[in-house]
N, C-alpha and C positions, 0 to 999 in steps of 0.2 A: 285892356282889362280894367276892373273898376269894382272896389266892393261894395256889396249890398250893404246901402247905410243911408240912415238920415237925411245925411247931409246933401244940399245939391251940390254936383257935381257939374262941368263943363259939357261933358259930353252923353246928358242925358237926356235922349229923346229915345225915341220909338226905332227909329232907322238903326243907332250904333248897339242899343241894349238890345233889342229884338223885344216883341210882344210881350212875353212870359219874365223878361231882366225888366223891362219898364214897371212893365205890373208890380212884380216884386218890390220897386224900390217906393213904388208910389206907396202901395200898402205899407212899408217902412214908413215913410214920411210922414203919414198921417196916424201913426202910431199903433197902427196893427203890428201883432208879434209876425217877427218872419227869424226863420233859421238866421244865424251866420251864413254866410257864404260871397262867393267871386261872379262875373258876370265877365266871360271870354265875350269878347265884342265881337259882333257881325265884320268889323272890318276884319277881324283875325280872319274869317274866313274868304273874306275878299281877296288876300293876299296870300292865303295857304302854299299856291304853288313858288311865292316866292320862299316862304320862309321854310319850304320843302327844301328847296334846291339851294338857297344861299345861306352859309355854314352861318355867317353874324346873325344874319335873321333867326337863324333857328334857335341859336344860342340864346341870345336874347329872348326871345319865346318860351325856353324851358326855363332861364333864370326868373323870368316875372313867372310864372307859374307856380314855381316852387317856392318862390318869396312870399304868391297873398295863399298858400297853401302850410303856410309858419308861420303865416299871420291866422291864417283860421284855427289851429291848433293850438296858439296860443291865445284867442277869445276863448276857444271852448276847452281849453285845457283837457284834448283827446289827442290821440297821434292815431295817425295811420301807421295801420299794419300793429299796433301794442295792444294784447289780448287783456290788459290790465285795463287800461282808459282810451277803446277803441272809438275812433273817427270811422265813422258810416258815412258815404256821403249820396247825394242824388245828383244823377248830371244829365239834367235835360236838353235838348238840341229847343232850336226857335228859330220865329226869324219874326222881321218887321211885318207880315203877313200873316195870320194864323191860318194853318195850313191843317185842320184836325186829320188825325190818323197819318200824316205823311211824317210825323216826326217823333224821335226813339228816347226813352226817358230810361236807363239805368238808374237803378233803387239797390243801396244797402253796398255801392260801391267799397270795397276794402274789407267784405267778410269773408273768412275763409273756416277752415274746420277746428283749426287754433282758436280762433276769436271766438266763432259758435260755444264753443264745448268753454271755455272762460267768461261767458253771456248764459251761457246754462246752469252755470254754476252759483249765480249771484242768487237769492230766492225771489226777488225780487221781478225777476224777468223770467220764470220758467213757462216752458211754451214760447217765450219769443225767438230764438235761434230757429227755431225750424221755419217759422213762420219768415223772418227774414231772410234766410237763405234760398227759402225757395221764392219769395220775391225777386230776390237776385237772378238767380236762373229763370225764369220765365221772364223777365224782362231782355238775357239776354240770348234768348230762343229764338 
């Protein structure tokens, strides 16, 4: 796991970040704005079935999750699941191959009808709750 950032990192190529993690960090690097966010490495899923079946592995796997998941909340001063200062997030799948259309992008992860209705309310954003929620849903149709 690796966050999207400036900096170079060890293990950044095309093979461990996949297509769409590369991209992202390169456009970082060269000082395009990109969201915050984390980059689950191709190896993660190289070993899925271990860290399915063996308790340390898995454990390990939700602790670094939840760790650069409180590191992003605390860059973007938003919580998931807080209808007050809501974290939305997007989790695109990849791989070192671009594979168009074989791979699934969830948009607006962590809205629910709590957040919506507290995002409708701001003046600022009316008309966007519905618009993102129904994002969310037909992404995960």
């Amino acid at each position: 796991m690796t966050p999207i950032s400036d900096e170079p990192v060890a293990n950044q190529n095309i093979i461990i970040l996949g297509n769409k993690g590369w991209n992202l960090m390169r456009l970082k690097q060269i000082g395009v704005r990109v969201p915050q966010g984390f980059i689950i490495t191709t190896e993660v899923f190289r070993c899925l079935d271990l860290i399915d079946t063996y308790t340390p592995a898995s454990v390990n796997f939700k602790q670094r999750v939840a760790s650069m998941m409180s590191r992003l909340e605390q860059q973007t001063g938003q919580v998931l699941g807080d209808p007050e200062k809501p974290l939305l997030l997007s989790v695109r799948s990849g791989s070192s191959i671009s594979q168009p259309g074989m791979m699934d992008s969830f948009l607006n992860v962590g809205i629910n009808e709590e957040i919506a209705d507290a995002i409708a309310k701001k003046p600022a954003t009316l008309g966007l709750p519905g618009t993102v929620t129904a994002g969310f849903f037909s992404s995960t149709a």
